[in-house]
C-alpha positions, 0 to 999 in steps of 0.5 A, a space after each residue: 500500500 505505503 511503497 505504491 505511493 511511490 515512484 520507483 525507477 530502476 537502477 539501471 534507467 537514467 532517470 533518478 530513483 528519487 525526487 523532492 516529492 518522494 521525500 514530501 510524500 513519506 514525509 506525510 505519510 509518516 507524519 505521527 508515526 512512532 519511529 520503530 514502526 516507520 522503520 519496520 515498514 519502510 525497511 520491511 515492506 522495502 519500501 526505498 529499496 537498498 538501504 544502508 545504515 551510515 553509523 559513526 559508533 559515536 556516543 548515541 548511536 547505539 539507540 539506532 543500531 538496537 533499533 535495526 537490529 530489532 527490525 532486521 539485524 542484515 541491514 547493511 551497516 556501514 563505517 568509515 574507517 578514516 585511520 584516525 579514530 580513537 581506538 575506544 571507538 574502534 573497540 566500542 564499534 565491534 562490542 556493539 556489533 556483537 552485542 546487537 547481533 548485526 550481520 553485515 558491518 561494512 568497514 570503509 577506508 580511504 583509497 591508499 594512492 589519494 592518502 599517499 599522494 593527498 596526505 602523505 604526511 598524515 596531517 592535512 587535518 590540521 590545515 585543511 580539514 576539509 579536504 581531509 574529510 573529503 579523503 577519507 570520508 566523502 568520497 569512500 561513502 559516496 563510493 560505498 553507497 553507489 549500490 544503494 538507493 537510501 540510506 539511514 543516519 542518527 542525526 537528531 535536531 538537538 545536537 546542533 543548530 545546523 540540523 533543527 530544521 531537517 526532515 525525516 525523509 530528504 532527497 541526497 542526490 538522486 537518493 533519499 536520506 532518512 533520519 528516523 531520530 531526527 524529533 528525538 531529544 535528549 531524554 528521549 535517547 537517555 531513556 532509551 539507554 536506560 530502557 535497553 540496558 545499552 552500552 555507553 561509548 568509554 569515552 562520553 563519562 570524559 566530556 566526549 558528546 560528539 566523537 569523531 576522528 581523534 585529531 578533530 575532537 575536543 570535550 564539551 564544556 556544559 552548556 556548549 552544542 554537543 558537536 561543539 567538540 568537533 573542529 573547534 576553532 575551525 569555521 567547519 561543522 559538519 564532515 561533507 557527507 551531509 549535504 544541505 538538505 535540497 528542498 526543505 520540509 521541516 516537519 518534526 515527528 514526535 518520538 
């Protein structure tokens, strides 16, 4: 019923497989929906086609892994190894695939030729953090997610002023992103900590609220943007995967 309502294009047409009004009408569609039902029947009816999960393993993202390994523990689950993470983060990443029981973690990894010739020293994050993001992060997913037509993050508008406004559903090329936590606040992903016996990321009890590559992560002091670590000092805020959202539908679903 859902996945009549919209236009699908094979992957193998020139035309895209979709559009802004395919993201405004899931948009509508699942406007009031409960965020595990709206992801046990888009990932269950296949509604979007091949989707991948992009997880950073960072402090919240447990809610949304235990919430697809609930619903379907196959779902590919995609990481992007930039070389620079904390080893906590690394060790925390196959605890939780372990324990969730997820079958398909893809571990992505910048091209070895473009780190030697692009970054050879190892330190352009210093200088020109956005072109080290661009290494080993953009052009490694844009890449990954070539086979696939959707793919799931864990943004939540609370975490930044850059992302108070997105939708659950958004048009990323010719791809739709879905943001199923994007209404969630951050009592709600506490609760659901709590609820779930889920594991903490070691390194949040250290004033990490946001974890990324190592080099570009600082503490947060209370009150701060919890990805006010990130790139401080930098006018940067967010890596590149996340483009500007095409055509804006600020609908905001409720937990």
């Amino acid at each position: 019923m859902a996945e009549a309502a919209l236009r699908k294009v094979d992957r193998i047409d020139t035309a895209p497989r979709f559009s802004v009004a395919d993201a405004h009408r899931l948009n509508n569609l699942f406007r009031g929906t409960d965020t595990r039902e709206m992801l046990q029947t888009v990932l269950g009816e296949r509604m979007l086609g091949e989707v991948a999960v992009v997880s950073s393993f960072g402090t919240e993202s447990a809610v949304l892994l235990h919430l697809i390994a609930s619903i379907d523990p196959a779902t590919p689950i995609l990481f992007l190894d930039t070389g620079k993470h904390f080893p906590e983060t690394l060790a925390y990443r196959d605890a939780l695939v372990e324990r969730l029981g997820l079958t398909s973690l893809r571990i992505l990894t910048p091209d070895a030729e473009t780190l030697a010739t692009r970054d050879e020293s190892g330190l352009r994050w210093s200088y020109d953090p956005d072109g080290c993001c661009e290494i080993r992060k953009v052009v490694p997913l844009e890449t990954a997610l070539a086979g696939f037509d959707a793919s799931i993050t864990g943004r939540k508008a609370f975490q930044a002023g850059t992302r108070t406004t997105l939708p659950r559903f958004e048009l990323d090329g010719d791809r739709l992103k879905v943001n199923p936590l994007i209404g969630w606040s951050k009592a709600d992903i506490d609760a659901y900590f709590d609820a779930h016996d889920l594991p903490r990321h070691p390194l949040e009890t250290e004033g990490y609220l946001s974890i990324g590559c190592a080099p570009c992560t600082s503490k947060v002091a209370p009150g701060e943007d919890p990805r006010s670590g990130r790139w401080r000092g930098w006018d940067k805020t967010e890596c590149g995967i996340h483009a500007p959202v095409a055509d804006g539908d600020p609908e905001q679903p409720s937990f």
